[in-house]
N, C-alpha and C positions, 0 to 999 in steps of 0.2 A: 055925808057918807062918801067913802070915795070911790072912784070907778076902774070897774077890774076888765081886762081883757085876754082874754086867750087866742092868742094865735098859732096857729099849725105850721109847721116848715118854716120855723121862727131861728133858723141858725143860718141861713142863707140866701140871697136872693131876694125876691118881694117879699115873703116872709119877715126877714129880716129887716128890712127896710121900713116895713110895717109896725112891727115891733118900738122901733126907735121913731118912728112916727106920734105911733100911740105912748110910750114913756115920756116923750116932750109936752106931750099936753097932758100931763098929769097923769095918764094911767097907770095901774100897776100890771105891770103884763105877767104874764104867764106864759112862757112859752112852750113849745112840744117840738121836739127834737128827738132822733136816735142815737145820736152820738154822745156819750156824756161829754167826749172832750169840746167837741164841738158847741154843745151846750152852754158850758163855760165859758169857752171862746165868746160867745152868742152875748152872753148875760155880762160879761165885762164891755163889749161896743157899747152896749146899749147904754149901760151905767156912765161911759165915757161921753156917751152922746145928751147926758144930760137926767135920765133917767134913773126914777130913785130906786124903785121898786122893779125887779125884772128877777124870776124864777122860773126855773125850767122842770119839766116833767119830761123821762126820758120812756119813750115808748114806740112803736112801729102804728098808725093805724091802719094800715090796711090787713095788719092781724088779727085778731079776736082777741088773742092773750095781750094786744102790744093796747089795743082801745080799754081793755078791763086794768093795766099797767096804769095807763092814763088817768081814767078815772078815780082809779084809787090812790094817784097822786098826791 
């Protein structure tokens, strides 16, 4: 079975870095971002960095509507 991770603030920064972290050693990330472009942006490094699997859900969490966005990813 393979291993999934979700990271938050996964389009920039330690997020980011996180993300292509966790892609290199096999996981499938998931990330959460507010920007779709960014997002994008995000999910092409990562793939460039090695990473098979790397998908983004576009949400705010520090909203209600942006956490409910999320999980209904």
């Amino acid at each position: 079975m393979g291993r999934t991770a979700l990271v938050t603030g996964a389009t920039d920064g330690i997020g980011l870095a996180a993300a292509k972290a966790l892609a290199g050693e096999g996981f499938e990330v998931i990330g959460v971002g507010r920007s779709e472009a960014r997002c994008e942006a995000a999910a092409e490094d990562i793939r460039a960095a090695g990473g098979k699997g790397a998908r983004f859900v576009i949400g705010d969490l520090s909203t209600a509507e942006g956490v409910r966005a999320v999980a209904a990813g």
